[in-house]
N, C-alpha and C positions, 0 to 999 in steps of 0.2 A: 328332726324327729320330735324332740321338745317342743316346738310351734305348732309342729300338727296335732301333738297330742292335747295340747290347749286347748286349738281350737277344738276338736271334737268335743273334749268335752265339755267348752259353753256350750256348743251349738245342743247339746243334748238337755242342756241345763235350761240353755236362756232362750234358745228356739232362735232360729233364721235370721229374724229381724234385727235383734240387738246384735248379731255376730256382723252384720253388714254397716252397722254403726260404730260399732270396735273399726272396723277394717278403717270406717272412713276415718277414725280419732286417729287411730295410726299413721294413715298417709298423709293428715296434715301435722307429725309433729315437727317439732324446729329439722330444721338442715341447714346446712352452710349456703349461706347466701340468700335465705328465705327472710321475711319478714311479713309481721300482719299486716291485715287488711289496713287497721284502724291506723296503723305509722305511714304508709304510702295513700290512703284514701280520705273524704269526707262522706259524711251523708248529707245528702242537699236538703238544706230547710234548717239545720243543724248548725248554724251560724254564730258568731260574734258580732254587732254591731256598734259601730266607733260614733262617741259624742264629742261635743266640744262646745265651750262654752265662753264667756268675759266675764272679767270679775275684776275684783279692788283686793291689795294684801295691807293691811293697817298693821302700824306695830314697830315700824321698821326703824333702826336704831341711824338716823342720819343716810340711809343707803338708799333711800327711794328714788323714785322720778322725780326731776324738775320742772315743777307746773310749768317755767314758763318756758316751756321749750318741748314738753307731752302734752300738747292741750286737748287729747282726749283723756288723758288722767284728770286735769284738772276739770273738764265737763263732768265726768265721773262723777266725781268725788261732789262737786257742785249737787249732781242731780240726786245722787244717794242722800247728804243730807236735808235736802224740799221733801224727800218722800218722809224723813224722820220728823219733819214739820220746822226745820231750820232753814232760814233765808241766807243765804252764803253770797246770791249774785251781787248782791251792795257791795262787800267786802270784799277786800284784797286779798287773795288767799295765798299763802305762802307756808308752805310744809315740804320735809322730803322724808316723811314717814308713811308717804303712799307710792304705792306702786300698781299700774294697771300689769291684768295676768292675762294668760291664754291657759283655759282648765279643759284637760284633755280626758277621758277614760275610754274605757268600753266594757258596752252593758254585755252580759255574757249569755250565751244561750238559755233560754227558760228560765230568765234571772226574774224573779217575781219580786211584788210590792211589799218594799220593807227592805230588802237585801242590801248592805251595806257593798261597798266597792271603792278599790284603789283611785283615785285621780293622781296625774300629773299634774303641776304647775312650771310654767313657764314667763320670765318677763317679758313683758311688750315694748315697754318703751328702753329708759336712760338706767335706770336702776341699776346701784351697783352689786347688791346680795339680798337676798329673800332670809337673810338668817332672822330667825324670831319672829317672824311674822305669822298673822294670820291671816287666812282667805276666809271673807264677809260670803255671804250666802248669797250663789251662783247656781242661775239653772246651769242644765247641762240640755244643748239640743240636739237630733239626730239628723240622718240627711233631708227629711221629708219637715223639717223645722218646728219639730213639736218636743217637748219639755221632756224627755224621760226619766230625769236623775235632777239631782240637788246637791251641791256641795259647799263644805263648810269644815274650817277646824286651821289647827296650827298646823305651818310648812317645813316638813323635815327635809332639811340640805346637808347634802353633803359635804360640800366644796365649802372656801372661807377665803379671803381675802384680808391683807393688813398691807397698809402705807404710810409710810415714813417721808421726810423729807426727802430724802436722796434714795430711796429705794421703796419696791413694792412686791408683795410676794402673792399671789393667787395658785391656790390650788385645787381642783374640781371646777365645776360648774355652779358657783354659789348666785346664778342665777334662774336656777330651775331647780324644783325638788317636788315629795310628793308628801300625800297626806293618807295615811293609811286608813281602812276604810271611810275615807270621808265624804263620800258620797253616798246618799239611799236613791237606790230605786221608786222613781213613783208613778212608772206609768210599763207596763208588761205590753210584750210585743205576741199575739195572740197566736198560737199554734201548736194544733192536738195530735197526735200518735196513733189513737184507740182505732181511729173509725179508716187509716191509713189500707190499701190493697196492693199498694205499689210506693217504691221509694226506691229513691238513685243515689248510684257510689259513685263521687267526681273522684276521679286520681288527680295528684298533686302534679303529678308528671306524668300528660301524656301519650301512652303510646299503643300499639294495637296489642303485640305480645302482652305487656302484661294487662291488657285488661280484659284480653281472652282467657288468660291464667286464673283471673277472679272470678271471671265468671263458670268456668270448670269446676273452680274449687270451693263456690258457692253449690252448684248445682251432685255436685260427689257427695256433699256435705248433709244438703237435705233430702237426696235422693230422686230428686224430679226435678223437669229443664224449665225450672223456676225464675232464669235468668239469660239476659242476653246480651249482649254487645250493641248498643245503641252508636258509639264512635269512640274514635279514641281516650274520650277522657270520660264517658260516660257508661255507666253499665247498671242495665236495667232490673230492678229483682219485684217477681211476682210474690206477696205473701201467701206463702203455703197454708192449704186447711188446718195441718198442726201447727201453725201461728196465728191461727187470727185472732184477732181482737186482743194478742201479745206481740205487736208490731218489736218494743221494746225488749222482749227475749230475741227476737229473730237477729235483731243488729245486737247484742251481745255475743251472741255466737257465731254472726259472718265476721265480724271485727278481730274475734281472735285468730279467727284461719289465718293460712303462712304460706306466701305465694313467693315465687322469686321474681322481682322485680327485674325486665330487659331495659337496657339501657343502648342508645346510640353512639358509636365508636364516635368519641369527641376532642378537641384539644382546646384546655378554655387558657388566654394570655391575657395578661395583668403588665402591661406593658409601662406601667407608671414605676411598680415594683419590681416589675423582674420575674414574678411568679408564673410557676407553665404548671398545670395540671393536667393530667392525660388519661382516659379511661383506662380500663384492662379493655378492649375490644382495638382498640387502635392499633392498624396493620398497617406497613409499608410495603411497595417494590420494593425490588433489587433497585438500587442507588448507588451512585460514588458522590460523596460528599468532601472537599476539599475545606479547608478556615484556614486563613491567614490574613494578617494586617500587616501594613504598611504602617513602621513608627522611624520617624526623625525624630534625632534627639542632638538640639545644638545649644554648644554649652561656650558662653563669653566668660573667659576670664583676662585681666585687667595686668599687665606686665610692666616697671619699671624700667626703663633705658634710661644709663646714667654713664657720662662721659668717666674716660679711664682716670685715673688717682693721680692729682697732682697736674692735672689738663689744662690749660687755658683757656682751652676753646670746648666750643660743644654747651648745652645746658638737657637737664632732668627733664625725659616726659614720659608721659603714660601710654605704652600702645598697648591697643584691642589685640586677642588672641580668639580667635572664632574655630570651634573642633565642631566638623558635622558627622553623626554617624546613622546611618541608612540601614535597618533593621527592616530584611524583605520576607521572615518568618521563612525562608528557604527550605527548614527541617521538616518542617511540616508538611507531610505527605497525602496523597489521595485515599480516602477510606473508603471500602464496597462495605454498603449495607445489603445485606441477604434480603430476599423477600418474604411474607409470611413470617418474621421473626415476631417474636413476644413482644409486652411493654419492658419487660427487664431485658431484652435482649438490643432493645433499641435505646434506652437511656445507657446501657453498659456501652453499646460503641461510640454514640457521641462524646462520651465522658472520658472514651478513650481517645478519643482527637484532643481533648483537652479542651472544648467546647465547656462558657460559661452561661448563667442563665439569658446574659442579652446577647449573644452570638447564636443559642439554642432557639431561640425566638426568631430572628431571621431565617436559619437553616431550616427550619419547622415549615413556614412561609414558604421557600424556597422550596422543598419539598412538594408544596402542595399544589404550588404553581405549577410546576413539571407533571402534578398529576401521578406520582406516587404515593403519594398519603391517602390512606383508605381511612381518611375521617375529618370529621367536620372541624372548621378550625374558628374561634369565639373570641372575637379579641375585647376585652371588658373594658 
């Protein structure tokens, strides 16, 4: 009664139009299981792009490369200082306060000229720590081999290192670190919004459901079938007349919509670790599942024989004493697993046979081989 008296009275107030815009804010507010567009999707054009670069770190307190054994350090260093107008190739060159790097960043979407940014450093060659050094001025290049970024400044590490005669302790990686904004932008990767009549939402994951979902709830949102389903990971959206030439409002407000994302009944195995992860969608047959091992356990212990007290005959020796015990898990009985049961319903019975995470891993297997497991199985 309360709802309806609301709505009347916007609708008398605000007219039609905005009552049908209330409706649609309403149906996408949060719910359980829902999430926005902007957490499960991209917009395409809307990129990051990864640099990388060579470079020299000077500075280094005895911890650098050994020219004779990095001789692209040592060309390095050779060719930086010809360009400083110092002749080096006469000379013997013998230092371990250089180290060659590997300078990684990434220039970030509509990252324009002038804009500072993080790089990574990394060593290349024999180096033992980047502590205190600094990285000399490095392009950064992209994949198409052209300069976009410059970097330069001192290398903050984490990690450290010390060596003693008879011992040595490292802790971190004090052979890579980074340099906070040490890189500038100097070359922009060109692309406009304004003059935009179409732009596509890639899903991160995937699948038909939810990208029919987006596109429903793009199209409720603006009121007209503004958008379509191009394939599964792609979803088309038309700019509405009340967006044009505001490309950038339109994806502020699909991005916050709140869709529930479908997912495929999965089971992913970590079989280095032991780790099982299982959807909630994962269904079984009816199944009987049996676990048991087979453990021998044979234990040598070492006996005395020593002639009687006061003997003349006989002498001390040692006999083997061998116990074998044959453990067939005999207690352990057949379990029926129900069909259609839950993930909680199915992790409760295994857990009740007393099933560990690497017998749960076989029996899973096993399961799916027989063709009662209603899900896909991922072994990482």
């Amino acid at each position: 009664m309360i709802a309806s008296w609301i709505f009347d009275r916007f609708k008398r107030r605000a007219g039609a139009g905005l009552l049908a815009a209330l409706l649609a804010v309403m149906a996408a507010d949060p719910a359980a299981g829902q999430s926005r567009i902007k957490d499960i999707a991209d917009f395409e054009g809307v990129r990051e792009n990864l640099l990388v670069g060579y470079g020299l770190v000077v500075g280094l307190n005895g911890t650098g490369d050994t020219l004779s054994s990095a001789t692209f350090t040592k060309e390095s260093l050779v060719g930086m200082l010809e360009r400083l107008g110092i002749n080096a190739r006469d000379g013997s060159l013998s230092t371990e306060n250089v180290a060659a790097v590997m300078v990684t960043a990434t220039l970030p979407a509509f990252g324009r000229q002038g804009t500072r940014i993080d790089v990574a450093v990394s060593a290349l060659g024999d180096a033992e720590s980047l502590l205190g050094g600094t990285l000399l001025v490095t392009p950064l290049l992209g994949a198409d081999g052209e300069v976009y970024a410059v970097s330069q400044g001192t290398v903050a590490v984490g990690g450290f290192s010390a060596e003693g005669n008879a011992q040595s302790v490292v802790k971190g990686v004090p052979t890579s670190g980074r340099i906070a904004n040490g890189g500038i932008i100097e070359r922009e990767i060109p692309f406009t919004m304004e003059q935009m009549d179409r732009m596509m939402i890639s899903l991160r994951n995937p699948d038909f459901t939810t990208a029919r979902r987006v596109s429903r709830a793009i199209n409720a949102f603006v009121g007209l079938p503004t958008s379509r389903v191009m394939d599964p990971a792609t979803v088309e959206v038309i700019v509405p007349p009340t967006y044009e030439n505001d490309v950038v409002e339109l994806m502020t407000d699909i991005e916050q919509l709140r869709v529930e994302p479908d997912t495929i009944a999965r089971v992913v195995i970590d079989e280095q670790s032991g780790v099982i992860v299982m959807g909630e969608d994962v269904r079984i047959n009816t199944v009987a599942i049996a676990q048991g091992n087979l453990t021998i356990r044979i234990t040598e212990t070492e006996q005395v024989s020593q002639p009687q007290p006061f003997s003349n005959t006989g002498t001390t020796e040692t006999v083997d004493r061998t116990e074998i015990e044959i453990d067939e898990d005999e207690e352990r009985r057949l379990g029926i697993v129900r069909g259609g049961v839950s993930l909680q319903e199915l992790v409760n019975g295994l857990n009740a046979l007393g099933v560990g995470p690497r017998d749960m891993i076989t029996i899973l297997q096993a399961i799916k081989a027989a063709g009662a497991l209603q899900a896909e199985i991922q072994v990482m």
